[in-house]
C-alpha positions in Angstrom: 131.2 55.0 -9.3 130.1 51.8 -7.8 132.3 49.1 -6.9 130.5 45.9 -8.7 131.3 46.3 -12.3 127.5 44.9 -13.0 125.9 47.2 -11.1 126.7 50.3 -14.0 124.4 47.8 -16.4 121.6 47.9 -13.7 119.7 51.1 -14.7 120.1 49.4 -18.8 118.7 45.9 -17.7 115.9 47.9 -15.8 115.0 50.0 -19.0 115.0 46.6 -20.8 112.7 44.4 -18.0 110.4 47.7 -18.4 110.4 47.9 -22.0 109.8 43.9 -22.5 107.3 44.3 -19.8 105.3 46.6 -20.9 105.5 45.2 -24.9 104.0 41.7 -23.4 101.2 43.6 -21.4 99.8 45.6 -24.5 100.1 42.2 -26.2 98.3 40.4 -24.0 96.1 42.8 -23.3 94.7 43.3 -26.8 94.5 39.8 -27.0 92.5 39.6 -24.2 89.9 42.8 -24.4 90.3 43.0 -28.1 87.1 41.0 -29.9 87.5 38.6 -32.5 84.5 37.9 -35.5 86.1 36.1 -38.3 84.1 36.8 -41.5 84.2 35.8 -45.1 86.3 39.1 -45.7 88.8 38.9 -43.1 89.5 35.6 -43.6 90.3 36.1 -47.6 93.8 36.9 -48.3 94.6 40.3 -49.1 96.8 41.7 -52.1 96.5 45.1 -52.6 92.5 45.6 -52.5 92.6 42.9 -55.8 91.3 39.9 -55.8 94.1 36.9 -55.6 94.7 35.1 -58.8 96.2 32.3 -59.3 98.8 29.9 -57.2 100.8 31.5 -54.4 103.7 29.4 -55.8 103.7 30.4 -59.2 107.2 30.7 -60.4 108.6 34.1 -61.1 110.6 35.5 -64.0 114.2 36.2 -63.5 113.8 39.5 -64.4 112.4 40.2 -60.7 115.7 38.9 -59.2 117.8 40.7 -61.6 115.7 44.1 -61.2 115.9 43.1 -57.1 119.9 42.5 -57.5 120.1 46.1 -59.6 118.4 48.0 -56.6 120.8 46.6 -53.4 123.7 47.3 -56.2 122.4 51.4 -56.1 121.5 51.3 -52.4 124.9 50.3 -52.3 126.2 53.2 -54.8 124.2 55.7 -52.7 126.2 54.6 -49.6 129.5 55.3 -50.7 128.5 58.4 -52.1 127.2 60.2 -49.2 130.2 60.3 -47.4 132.0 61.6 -50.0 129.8 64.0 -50.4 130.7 64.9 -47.1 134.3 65.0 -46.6 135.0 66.4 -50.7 136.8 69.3 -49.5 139.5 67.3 -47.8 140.0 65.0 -50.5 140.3 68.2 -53.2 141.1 67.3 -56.5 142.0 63.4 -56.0 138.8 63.1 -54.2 136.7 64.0 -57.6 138.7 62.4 -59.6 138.3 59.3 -57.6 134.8 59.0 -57.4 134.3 59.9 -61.6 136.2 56.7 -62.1 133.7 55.5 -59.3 130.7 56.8 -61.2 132.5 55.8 -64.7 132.6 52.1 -63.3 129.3 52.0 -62.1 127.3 53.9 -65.3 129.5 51.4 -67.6 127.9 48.4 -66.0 124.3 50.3 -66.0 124.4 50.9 -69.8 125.2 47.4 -70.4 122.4 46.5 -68.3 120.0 48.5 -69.9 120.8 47.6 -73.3 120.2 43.6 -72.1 117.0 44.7 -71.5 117.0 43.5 -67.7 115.4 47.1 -66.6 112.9 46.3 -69.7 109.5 45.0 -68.2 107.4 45.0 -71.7 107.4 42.6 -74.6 110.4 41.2 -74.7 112.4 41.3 -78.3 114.4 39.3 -80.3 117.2 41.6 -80.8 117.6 41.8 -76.5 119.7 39.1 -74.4 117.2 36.5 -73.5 117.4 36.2 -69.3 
């Protein structure tokens, strides 16, 4: 073991100065050899293979945020439930019961949101929550 403390962090800044050094060449490098002929297509912004309509800053509906909210709230579900997926024989009984009043919780606040009508993207109704 060497006596500078720095010098264990050598061979990791050497991987890094490599690494960096080599993302800038291929960089540069395509910038350099690679050839450039701007045309009416390539210059046209692209949206899916359909032509744009309308204004870029068109103002959304707040279903997209709400819809947007609702998918980091079950990315978040699924993160809790994998590991107790994983370690349900050590928690035995308690460990179920725990995550159905987890599930209970969750699927309570679900129902309500479907029956707002937030995951509803069609005509909206006059018997819904207006959002």
């Amino acid at each position: 073991m060497p006596d500078n403390y720095f010098a264990q962090y050598l061979p990791f800044l050497i991987h890094m100065l490599m690494a960096g050094g080599i993302a800038g060449a291929i960089v540069t490098l395509s910038w350099l050899i690679g050839q450039r002929k701007p045309s009416r297509a390539k210059n046209a912004p692209y949206e899916c293979g359909m032509t744009p309509v309308g204004d870029s800053r068109q103002r959304f509906s707040v279903k997209f945020y709400l819809v947007a909210m609702l998918f980091i709230l079950f990315d978040v579900e699924a993160v809790f439930i994998y590991p107790w997926a994983i370690i349900l024989r050590d928690l035995k009984r308690f460990g179920l019961w725990e995550m159905l009043v987890y599930l209970g919780i969750f699927l309570v606040g679900f129902f309500y949101v479907w029956k707002k009508g937030v995951l509803d993207w069609g005509e909206t109704s006059s018997k819904r929550g207006n959002f």
